[in-house]
N, C-alpha and C positions, 0 to 999 in steps of 0.2 A: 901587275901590269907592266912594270919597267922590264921585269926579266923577261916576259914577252916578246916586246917589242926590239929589244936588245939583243935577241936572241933572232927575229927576222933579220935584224938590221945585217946581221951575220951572212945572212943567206942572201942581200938585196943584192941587185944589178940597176946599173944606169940607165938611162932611157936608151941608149946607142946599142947597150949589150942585148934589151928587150926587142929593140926593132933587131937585131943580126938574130936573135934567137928564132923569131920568130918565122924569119925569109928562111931560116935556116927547116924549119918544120916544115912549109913548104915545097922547097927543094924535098925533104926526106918524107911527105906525102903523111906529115902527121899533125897532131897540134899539143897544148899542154893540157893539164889535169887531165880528172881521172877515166874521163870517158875519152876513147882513144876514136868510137864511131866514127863511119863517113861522114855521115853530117857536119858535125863537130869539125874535122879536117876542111871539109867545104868552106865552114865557115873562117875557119882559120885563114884558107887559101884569099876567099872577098876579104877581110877585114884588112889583110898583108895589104892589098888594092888599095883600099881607104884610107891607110895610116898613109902608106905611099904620097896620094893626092894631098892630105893634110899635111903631110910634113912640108910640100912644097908653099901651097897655097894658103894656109893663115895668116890673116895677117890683123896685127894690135896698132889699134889706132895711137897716136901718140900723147892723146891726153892718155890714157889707160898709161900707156907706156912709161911716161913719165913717173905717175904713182907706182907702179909697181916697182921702177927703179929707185923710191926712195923710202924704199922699206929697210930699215936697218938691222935688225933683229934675227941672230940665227938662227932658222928655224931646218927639220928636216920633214919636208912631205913624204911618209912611205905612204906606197901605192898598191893596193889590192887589184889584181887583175886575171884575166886569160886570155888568149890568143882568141878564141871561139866566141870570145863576149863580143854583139854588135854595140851597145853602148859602148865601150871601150874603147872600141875603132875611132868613134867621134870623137871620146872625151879626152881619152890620154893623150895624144897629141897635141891637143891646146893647153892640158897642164902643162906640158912638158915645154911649149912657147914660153907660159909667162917665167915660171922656175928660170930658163935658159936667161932672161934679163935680168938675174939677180944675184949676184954672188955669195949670198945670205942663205940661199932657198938651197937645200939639197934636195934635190928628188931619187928617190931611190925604190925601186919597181921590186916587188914579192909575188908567187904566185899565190890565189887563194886553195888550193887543192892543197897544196906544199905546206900552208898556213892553216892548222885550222882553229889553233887556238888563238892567232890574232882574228882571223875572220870572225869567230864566236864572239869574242871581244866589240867588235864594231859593228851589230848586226842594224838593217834598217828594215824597224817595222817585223823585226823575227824572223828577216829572210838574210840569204846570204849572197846578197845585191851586190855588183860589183859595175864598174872601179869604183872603189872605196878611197878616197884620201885619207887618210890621220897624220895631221902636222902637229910638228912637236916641238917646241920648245928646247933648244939646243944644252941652253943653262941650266936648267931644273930639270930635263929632260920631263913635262907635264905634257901630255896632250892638251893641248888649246882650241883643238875645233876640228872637225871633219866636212868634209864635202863629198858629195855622188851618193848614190850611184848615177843619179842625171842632174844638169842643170836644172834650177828655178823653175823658168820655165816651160821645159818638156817631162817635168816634174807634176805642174798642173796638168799636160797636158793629161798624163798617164792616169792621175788621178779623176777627170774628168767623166774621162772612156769606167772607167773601172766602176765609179760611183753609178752611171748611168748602164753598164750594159755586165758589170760582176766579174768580169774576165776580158784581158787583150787578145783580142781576134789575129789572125795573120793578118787579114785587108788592114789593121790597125798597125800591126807592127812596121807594116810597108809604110803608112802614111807619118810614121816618125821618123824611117828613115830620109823621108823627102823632107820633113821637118830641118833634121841633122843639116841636109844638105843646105838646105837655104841658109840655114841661120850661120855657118859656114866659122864655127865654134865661139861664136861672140857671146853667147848666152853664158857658158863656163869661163870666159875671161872676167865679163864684167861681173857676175860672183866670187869669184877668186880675188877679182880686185876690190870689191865691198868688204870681204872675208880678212885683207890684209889693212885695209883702214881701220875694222871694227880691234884689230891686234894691235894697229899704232896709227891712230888719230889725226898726225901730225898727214899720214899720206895725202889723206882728201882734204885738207886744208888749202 
């Protein structure tokens, strides 16, 4: 597992180098991994749209803020993703808020096509569900805990749909991007901020 991880860590880019990557695939009418389809590029082109809005518009309340600034512990978040993923559009840029308030926190972005022996490594539920978080333990270099592919709660939501109807509809898929929108990434902060209390106790004190 360490030579794994070790071994993306090699390949990682910053969240800065992922957003240029990415406008950059746009511009060039393409997106990442292995399916190169229209679609895929479509999707690529909205999601560029969304990280766009997200980067301007999140925003962490300052109790949150406060705890996540007094996490001490170096930890490295690598991050599982693609251009064409719509959860990803919502979620990685609220990782990438709370990380930015912490000097502690490296976030460091992988693709999972490019990855596939980390991705196999982190699978959720047997799929190969993305964005994936795996924070690590900077000292021991251990994985300590994962997060994604969705928040808590658009977590249940999905499970809800899925238990009651066996498969996500498109009319379904649309009504969690309206979800996305309202909850306007707080669901993923205040997990992330649970997720760093449960690693040092002393935060939500």
């Amino acid at each position: 597992m360490d030579s794994i991880i070790k071994n993306s860590l090699k390949n990682s880019m910053s969240y800065a180098e992922y957003r240029n990557l990415v406008k950059q695939l746009v511009v060039d009418n393409s997106t990442t991994g292995d399916d190169k389809s229209e679609a895929m590029v479509d999707y690529t082109k909205l999601n560029d749209r969304r990280m766009n809005r997200w980067d301007k518009t999140i925003k962490i309340s300052e109790n949150a803020k406060k705890r996540i600034e007094s996490f001490e512990e170096n930890m490295t978040w690598l991050l599982l993703t693609e251009s064409w993923c719509g959860d990803a559009a919502h979620v990685v840029p609220a990782i990438n808020k709370v990380a930015e308030l912490n000097d502690h926190i490296d976030l460091r972005i992988v693709l999972r096509d490019d990855n596939p022996d980390l991705m196999n490594a982190f699978l959720t539920n047997g799929g190969r569900a993305i964005p994936k978080l795996i924070i690590v333990e900077n000292a021991t270099g251990n994985v300590v805990n994962t997060f994604g592919p969705r928040p808590t709660e658009a977590t249940n939501y999905v499970n809800r749909f899925k238990a009651k109807y066996g498969t996500l509809t498109p009319e379904f898929k649309e009504d969690l991007q309206h979800w996305y929108n309202n909850d306007k990434g707080q669901n993923v902060i205040n997990d992330l901020t649970e997720l760093l209390c449960e690693l040092q106790p002393t935060v939500c004190q």
